[in-house]
BANUNU-273831 format. One line per 8 residues: number of its first residue (from 1); their letters; for each residue x, y, z of N, C-alpha, C. Coordinates in nm, 3 decimals, m for minus. Example, Ala and Ser with C-alpha at 12.3 -4.5 7.8 and 13.67 -1.06 7.14 Angstrom:
1 = as = 1.319,m0.569,0.780,1.230,m0.450,0.780,1.320,m0.330,0.780 | 1.285,m0.225,0.708,1.367,m0.106,0.714,1.290,0.003,0.787
//
This chain:
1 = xxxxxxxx = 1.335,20.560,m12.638,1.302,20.482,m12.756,1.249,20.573,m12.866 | 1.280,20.524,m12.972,1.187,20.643,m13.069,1.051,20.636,m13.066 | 1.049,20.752,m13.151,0.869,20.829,m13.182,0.805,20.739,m13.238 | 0.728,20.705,m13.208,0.608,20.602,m13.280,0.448,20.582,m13.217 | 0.373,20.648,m13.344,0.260,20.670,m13.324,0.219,20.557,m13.225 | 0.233,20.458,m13.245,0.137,20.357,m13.114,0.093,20.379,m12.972 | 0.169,20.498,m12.948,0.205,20.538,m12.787,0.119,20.675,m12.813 | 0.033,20.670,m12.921,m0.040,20.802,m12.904,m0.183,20.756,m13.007
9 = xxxxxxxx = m0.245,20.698,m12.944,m0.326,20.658,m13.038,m0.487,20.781,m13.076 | m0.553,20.721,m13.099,m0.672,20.796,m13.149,m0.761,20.913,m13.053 | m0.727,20.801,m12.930,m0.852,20.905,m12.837,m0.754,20.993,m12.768 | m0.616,20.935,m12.728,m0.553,21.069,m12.650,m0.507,21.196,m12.758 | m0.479,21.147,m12.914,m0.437,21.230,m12.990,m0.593,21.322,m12.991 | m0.698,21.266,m12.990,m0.817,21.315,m12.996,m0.854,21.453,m12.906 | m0.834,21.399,m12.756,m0.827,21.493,m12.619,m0.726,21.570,m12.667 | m0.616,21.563,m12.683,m0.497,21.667,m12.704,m0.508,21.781,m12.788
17 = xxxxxxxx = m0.608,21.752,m12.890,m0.634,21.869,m12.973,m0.752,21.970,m12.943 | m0.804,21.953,m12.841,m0.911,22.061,m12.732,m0.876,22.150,m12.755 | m0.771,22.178,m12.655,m0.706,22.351,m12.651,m0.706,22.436,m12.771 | m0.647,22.367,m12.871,m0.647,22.435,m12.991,m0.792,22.469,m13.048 | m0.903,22.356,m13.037,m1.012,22.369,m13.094,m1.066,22.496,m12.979 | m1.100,22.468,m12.862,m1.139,22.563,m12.753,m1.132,22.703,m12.780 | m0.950,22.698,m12.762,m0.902,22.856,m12.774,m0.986,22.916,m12.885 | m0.955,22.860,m13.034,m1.003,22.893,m13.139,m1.191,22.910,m13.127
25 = xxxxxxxx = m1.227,22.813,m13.071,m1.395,22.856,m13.066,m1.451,22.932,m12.957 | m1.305,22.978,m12.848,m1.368,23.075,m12.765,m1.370,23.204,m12.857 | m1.230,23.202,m12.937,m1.201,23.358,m12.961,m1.316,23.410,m13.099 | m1.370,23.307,m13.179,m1.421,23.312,m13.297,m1.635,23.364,m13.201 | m1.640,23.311,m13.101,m1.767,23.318,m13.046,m1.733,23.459,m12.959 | m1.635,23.480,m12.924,m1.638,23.639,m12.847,m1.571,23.618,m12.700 | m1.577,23.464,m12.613,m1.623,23.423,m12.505,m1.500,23.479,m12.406 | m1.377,23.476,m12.474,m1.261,23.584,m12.405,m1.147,23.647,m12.487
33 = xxxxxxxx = m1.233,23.799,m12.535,m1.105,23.851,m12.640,m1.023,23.890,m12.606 | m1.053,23.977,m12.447,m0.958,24.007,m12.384,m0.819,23.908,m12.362 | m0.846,23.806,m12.359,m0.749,23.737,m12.322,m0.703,23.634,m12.461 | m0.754,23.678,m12.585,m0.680,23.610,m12.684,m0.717,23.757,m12.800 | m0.661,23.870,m12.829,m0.665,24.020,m12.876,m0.667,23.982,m13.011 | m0.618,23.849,m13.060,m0.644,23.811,m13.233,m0.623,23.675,m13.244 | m0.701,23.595,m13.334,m0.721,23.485,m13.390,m0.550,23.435,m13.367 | m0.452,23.445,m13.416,m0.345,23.422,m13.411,m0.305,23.370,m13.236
41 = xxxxxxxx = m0.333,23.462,m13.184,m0.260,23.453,m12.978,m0.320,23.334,m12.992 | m0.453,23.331,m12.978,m0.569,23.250,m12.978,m0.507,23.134,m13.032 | m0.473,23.054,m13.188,m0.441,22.944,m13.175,m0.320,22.910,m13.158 | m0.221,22.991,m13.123,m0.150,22.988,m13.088,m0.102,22.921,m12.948 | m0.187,22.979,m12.898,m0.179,22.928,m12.717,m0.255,22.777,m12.725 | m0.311,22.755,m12.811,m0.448,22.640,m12.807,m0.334,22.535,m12.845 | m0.261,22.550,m12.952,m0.194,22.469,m13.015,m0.063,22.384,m12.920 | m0.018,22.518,m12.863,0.131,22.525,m12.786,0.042,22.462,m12.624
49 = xxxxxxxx = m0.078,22.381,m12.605,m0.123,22.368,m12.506,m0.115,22.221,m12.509 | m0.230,22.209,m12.708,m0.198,22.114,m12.738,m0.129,21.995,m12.788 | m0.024,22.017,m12.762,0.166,21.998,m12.763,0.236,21.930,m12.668 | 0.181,22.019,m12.537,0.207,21.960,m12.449,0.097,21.856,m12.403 | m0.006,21.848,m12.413,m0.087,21.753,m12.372,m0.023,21.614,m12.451 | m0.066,21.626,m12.647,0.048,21.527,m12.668,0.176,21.463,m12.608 | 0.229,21.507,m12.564,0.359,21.481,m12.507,0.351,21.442,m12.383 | 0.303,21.473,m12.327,0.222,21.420,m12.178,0.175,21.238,m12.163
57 = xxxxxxxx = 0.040,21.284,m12.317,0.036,21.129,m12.337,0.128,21.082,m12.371 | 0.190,21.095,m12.458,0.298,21.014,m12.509,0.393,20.921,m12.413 | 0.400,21.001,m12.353,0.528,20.964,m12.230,0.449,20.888,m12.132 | 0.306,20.914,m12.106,0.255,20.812,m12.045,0.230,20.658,m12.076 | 0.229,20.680,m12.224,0.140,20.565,m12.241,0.333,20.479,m12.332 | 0.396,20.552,m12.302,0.555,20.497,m12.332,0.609,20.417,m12.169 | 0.577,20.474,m12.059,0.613,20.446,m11.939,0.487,20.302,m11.929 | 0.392,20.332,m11.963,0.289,20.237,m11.919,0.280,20.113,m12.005
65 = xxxxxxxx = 0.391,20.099,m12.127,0.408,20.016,m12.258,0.575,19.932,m12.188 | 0.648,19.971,m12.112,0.772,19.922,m12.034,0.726,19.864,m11.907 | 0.646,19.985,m11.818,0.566,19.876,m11.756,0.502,19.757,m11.736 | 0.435,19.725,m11.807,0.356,19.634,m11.924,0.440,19.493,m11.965 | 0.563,19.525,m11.963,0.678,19.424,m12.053,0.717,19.389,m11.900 | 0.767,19.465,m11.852,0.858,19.415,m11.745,0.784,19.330,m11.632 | 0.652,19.344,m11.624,0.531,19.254,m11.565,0.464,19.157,m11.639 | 0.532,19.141,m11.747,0.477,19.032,m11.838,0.596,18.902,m11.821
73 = xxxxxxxx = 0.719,18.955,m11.838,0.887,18.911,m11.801,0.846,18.840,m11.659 | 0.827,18.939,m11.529,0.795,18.919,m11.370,0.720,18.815,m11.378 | 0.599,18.808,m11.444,0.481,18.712,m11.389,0.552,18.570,m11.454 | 0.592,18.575,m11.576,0.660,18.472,m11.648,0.789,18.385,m11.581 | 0.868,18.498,m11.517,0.975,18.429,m11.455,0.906,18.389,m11.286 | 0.786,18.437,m11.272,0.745,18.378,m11.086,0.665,18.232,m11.141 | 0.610,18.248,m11.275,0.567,18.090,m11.276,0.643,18.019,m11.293 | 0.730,18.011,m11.374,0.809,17.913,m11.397,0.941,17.855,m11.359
81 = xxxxxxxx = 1.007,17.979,m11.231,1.079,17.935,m11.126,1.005,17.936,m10.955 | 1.011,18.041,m10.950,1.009,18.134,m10.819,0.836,17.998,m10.803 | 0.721,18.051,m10.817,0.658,17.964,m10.804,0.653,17.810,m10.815 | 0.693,17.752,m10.928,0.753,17.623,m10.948,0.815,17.554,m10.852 | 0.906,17.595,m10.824,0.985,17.534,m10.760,0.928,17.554,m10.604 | 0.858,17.716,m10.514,0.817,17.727,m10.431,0.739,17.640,m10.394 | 0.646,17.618,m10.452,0.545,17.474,m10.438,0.615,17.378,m10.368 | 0.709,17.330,m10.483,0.829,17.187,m10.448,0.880,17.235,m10.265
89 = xxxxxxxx = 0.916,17.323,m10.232,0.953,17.343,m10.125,0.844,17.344,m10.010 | 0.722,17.401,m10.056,0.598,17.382,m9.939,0.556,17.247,m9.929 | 0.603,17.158,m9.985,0.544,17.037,m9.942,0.665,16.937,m9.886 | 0.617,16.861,m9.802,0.720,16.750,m9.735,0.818,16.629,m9.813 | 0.782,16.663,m9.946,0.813,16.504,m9.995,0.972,16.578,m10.065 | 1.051,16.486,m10.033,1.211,16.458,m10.076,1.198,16.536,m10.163 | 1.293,16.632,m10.254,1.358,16.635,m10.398,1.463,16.602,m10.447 | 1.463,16.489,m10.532,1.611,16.506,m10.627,1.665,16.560,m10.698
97 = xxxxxxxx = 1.785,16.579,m10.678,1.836,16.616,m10.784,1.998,16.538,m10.851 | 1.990,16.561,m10.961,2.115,16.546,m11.082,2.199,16.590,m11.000 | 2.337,16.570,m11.001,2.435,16.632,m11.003,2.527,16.589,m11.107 | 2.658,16.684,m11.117,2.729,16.681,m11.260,2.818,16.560,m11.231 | 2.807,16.482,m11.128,2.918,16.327,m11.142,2.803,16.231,m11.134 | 2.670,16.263,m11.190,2.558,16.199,m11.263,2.512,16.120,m11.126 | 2.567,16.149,m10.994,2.427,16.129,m10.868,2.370,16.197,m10.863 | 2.260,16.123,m10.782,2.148,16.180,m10.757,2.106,16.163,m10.581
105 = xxxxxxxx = 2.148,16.300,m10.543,2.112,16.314,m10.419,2.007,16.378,m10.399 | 1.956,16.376,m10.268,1.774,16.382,m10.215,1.781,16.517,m10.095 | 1.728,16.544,m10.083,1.706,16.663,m9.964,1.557,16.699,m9.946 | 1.547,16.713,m9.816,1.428,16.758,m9.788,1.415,16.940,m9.801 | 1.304,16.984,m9.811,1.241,17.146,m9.806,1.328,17.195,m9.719 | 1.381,17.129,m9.545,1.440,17.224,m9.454,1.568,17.195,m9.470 | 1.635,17.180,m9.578,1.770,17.103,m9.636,1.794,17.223,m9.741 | 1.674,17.286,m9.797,1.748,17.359,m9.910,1.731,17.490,m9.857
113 = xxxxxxxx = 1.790,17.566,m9.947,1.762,17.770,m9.919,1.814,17.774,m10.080 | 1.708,17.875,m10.101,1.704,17.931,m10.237,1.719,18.068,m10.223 | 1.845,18.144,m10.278,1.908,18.276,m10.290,1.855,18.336,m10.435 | 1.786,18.425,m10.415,1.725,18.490,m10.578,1.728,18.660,m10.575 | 1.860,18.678,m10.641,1.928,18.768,m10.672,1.807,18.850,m10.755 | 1.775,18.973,m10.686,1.691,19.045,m10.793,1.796,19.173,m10.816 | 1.832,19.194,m10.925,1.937,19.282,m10.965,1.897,19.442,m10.981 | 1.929,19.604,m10.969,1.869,19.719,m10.989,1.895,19.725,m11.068
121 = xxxxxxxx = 2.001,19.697,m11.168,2.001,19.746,m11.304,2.123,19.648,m11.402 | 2.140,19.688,m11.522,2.194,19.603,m11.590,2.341,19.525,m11.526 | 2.414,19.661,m11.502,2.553,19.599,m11.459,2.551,19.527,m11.350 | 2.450,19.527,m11.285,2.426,19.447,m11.134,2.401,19.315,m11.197 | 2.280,19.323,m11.289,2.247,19.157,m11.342,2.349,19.103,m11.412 | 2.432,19.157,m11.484,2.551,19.099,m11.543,2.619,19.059,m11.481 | 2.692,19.142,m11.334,2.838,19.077,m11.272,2.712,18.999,m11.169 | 2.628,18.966,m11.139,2.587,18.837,m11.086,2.577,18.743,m11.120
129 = xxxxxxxx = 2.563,18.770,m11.248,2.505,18.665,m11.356,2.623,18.584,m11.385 | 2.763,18.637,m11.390,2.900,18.613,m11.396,2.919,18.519,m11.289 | 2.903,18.623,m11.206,2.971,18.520,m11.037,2.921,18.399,m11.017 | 2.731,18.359,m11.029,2.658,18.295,m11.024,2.752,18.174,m11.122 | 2.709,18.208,m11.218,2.790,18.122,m11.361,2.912,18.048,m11.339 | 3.004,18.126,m11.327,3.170,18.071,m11.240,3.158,18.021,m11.149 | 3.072,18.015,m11.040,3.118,17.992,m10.862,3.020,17.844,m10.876 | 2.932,17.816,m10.907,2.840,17.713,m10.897,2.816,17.631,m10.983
137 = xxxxxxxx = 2.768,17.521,m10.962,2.771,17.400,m11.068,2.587,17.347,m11.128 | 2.606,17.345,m11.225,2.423,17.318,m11.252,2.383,17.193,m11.183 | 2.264,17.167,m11.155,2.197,17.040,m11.112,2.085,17.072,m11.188 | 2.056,16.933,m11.168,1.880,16.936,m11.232,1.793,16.831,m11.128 | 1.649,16.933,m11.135,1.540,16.919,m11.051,1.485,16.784,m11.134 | 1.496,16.719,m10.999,1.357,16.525,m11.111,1.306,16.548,m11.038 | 1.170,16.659,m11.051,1.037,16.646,m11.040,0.937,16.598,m11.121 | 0.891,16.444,m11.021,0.808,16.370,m11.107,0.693,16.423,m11.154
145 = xxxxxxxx = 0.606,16.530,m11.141,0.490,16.630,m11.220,0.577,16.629,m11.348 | 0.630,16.624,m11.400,0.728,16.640,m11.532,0.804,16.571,m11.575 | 0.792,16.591,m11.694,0.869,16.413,m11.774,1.056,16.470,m11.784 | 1.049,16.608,m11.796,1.187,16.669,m11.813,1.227,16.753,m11.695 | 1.364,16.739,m11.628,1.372,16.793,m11.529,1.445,16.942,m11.583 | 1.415,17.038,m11.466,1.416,17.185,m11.498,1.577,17.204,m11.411 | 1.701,17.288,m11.475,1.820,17.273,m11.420,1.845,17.406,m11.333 | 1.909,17.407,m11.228,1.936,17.545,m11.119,2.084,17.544,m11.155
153 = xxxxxxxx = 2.143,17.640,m11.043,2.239,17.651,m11.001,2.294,17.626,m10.869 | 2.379,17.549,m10.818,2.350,17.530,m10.668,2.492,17.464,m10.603 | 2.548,17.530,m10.463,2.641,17.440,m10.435,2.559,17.361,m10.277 | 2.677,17.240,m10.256,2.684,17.195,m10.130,2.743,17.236,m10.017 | 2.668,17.241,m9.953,2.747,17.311,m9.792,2.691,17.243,m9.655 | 2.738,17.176,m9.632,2.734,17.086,m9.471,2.567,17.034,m9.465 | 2.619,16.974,m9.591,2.471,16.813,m9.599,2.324,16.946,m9.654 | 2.350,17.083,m9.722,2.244,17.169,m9.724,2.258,17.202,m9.859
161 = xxxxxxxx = 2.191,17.221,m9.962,2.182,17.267,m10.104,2.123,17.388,m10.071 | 2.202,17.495,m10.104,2.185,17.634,m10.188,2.184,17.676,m10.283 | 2.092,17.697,m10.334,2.053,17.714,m10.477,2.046,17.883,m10.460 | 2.131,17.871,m10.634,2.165,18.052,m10.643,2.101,18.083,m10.748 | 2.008,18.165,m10.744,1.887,18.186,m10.874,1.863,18.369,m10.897 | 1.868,18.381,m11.014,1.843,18.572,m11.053,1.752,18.470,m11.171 | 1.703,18.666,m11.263,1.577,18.640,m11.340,1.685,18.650,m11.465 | 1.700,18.512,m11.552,1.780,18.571,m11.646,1.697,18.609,m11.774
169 = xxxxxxxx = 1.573,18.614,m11.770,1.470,18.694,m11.791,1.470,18.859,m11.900 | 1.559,18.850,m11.755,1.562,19.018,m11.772,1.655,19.077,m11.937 | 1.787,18.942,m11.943,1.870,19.025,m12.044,1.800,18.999,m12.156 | 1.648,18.981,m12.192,1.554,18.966,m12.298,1.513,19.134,m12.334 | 1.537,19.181,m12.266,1.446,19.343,m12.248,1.538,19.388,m12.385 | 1.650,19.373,m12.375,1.758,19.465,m12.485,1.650,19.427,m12.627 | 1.574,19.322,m12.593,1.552,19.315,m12.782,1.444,19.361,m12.799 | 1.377,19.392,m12.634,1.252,19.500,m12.710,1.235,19.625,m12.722
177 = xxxxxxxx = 1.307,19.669,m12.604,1.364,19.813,m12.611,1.522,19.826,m12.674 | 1.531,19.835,m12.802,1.659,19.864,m12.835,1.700,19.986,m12.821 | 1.637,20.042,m12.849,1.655,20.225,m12.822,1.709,20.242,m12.666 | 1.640,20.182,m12.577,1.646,20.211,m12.457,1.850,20.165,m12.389 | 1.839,20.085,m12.456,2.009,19.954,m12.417,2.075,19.995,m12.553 | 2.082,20.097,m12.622,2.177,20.086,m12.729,2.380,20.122,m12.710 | 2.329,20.174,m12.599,2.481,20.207,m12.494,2.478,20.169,m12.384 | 2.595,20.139,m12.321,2.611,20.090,m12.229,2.522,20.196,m12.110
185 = xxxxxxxx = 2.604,20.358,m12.124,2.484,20.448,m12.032,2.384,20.466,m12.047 | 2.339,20.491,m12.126,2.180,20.415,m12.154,2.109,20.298,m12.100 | 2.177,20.193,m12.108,2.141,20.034,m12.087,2.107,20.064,m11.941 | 2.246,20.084,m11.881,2.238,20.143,m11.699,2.135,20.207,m11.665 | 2.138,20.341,m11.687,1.987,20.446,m11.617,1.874,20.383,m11.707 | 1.829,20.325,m11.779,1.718,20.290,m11.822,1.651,20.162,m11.760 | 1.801,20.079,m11.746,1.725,19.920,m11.702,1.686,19.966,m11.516 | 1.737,20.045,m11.472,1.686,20.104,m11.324,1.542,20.128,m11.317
193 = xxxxxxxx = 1.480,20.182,m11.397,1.346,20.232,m11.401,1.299,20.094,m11.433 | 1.297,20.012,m11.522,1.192,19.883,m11.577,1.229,19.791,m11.427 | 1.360,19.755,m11.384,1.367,19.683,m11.323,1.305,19.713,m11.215 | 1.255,19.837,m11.178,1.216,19.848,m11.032,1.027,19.828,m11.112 | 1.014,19.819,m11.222,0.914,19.782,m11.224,0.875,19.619,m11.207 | 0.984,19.560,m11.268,1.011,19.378,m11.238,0.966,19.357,m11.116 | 1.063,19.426,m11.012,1.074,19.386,m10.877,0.922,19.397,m10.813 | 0.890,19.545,m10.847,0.772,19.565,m10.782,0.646,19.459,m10.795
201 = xxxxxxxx = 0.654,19.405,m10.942,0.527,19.254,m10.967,0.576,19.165,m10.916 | 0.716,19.102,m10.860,0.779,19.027,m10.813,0.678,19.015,m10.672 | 0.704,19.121,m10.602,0.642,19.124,m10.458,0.541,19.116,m10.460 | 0.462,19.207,m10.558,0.328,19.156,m10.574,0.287,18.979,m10.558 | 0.341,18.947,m10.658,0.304,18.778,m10.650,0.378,18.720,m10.557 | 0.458,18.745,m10.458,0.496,18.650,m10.384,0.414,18.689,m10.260 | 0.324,18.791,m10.287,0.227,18.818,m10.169,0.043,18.769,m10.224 | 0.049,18.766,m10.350,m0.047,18.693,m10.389,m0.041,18.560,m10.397
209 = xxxxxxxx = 0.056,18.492,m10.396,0.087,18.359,m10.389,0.160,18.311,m10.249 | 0.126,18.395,m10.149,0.188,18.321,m10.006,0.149,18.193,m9.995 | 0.025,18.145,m10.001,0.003,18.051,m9.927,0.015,17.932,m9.964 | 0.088,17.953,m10.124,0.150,17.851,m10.204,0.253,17.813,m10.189 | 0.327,17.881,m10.177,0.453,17.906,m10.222,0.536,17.897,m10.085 | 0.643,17.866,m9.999,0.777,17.840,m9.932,0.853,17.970,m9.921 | 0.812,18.138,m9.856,0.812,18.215,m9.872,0.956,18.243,m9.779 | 0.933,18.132,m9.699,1.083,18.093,m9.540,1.216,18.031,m9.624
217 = xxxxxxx = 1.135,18.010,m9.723,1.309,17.937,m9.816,1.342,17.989,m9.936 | 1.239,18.137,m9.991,1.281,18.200,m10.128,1.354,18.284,m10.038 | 1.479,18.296,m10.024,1.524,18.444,m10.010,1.539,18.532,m10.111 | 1.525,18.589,m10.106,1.507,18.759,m10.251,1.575,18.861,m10.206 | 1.732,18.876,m10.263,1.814,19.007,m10.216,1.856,19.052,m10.287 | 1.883,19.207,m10.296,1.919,19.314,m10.401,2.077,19.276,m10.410 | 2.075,19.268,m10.547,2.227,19.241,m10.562,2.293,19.324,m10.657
//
């Protein structure tokens, strides 16, 4: 992504400029001439130290700013599916749902399995996102906690609803990192790194939220 001061703010730009000050107030006080022979070596080395320290931060606090997003995305998409709906599954009572010839059939928690495609990187979330899209038909959840029902993806298979669910979440990232997705090779090796940051808060909360949540009926597979 490009250069932009935000990712280097006051106190690390602050620390970063030591070396230079150091070198310079060792060599000006005497404290090692041997090892800086003129004012010049001296800020020279201080400077070219403090360069890299910049850059150090930079890249940290750039990794820790994607981080940041992609666990903001994670926690957002575990409340409002992955949790949501987990609930609906830990408890005993029926769910309906819509279907597209406008019935409404019922199933119990040990009636459904929920498939949730967590993708490594862009082209993975895309051709799932495809297959998902083509192969299955929407329904919608009438859960009475809610005046509007929330819609899946899901087929029928021998009296059992499988519901096929990924984070579509994720194809939001292109608009904050544009730099990062501006090419397709780019888009690829970049969305690898955030997404394994997704995944990683993913697990997090489905281990902070066990005892909520229907952990025997989210399945979660790399796709």
């Amino acid at each position: 992504m490009k250069m932009s001061l935000k990712f280097l703010p006051l106190k690390d730009l602050f620390y970063s400029i030591f070396p230079t000050v150091g070198t310079y107030g060792g060599y000006i006080q005497g404290i090692a001439p041997t090892l800086f022979p003129n004012i010049w070596i001296a800020v020279g080395i201080g400077l070219l130290a403090s360069v890299i320290l910049a850059v150090v931060f930079y890249k940290e606090n750039v990794k820790a700013y994607k981080k940041s997003l992609a666990e903001i995305l994670a926690t957002g998409y575990f409340m409002n599916f992955t949790g949501r709906f987990g609930k609906l599954l830990k408890t005993k009572t029926p769910i309906h749902f819509s279907f597209p010839d406008d019935k409404i059939r019922t199933f119990t928690a040990n009636q459904i399995t929920v498939e949730v495609g967590m993708p490594t990187s862009l082209k993975s979330l895309t051709e799932y996102a495809e297959m998902v899209e083509n192969k299955y038909e929407i329904v919608y959840v009438r859960e009475a906690t809610f005046s509007e029902p929330f819609w899946l993806r899901a087929q029928l298979a021998d009296n059992r609803l499988i519901i096929h669910e990924f984070p579509r979440t994720l194809f939001s990232l292109s608009r904050y990192l544009k730099d990062d997705f501006m090419d397709q090779q780019l888009a690829e090796k970049n969305s690898k790194k955030i997404y394994a940051f997704f995944q990683n808060k993913i697990d997090q909360l489905r281990i902070e939220y066990s005892s909520e949540i229907s952990n025997d009926k989210l399945k979660f597979i790399t796709v």
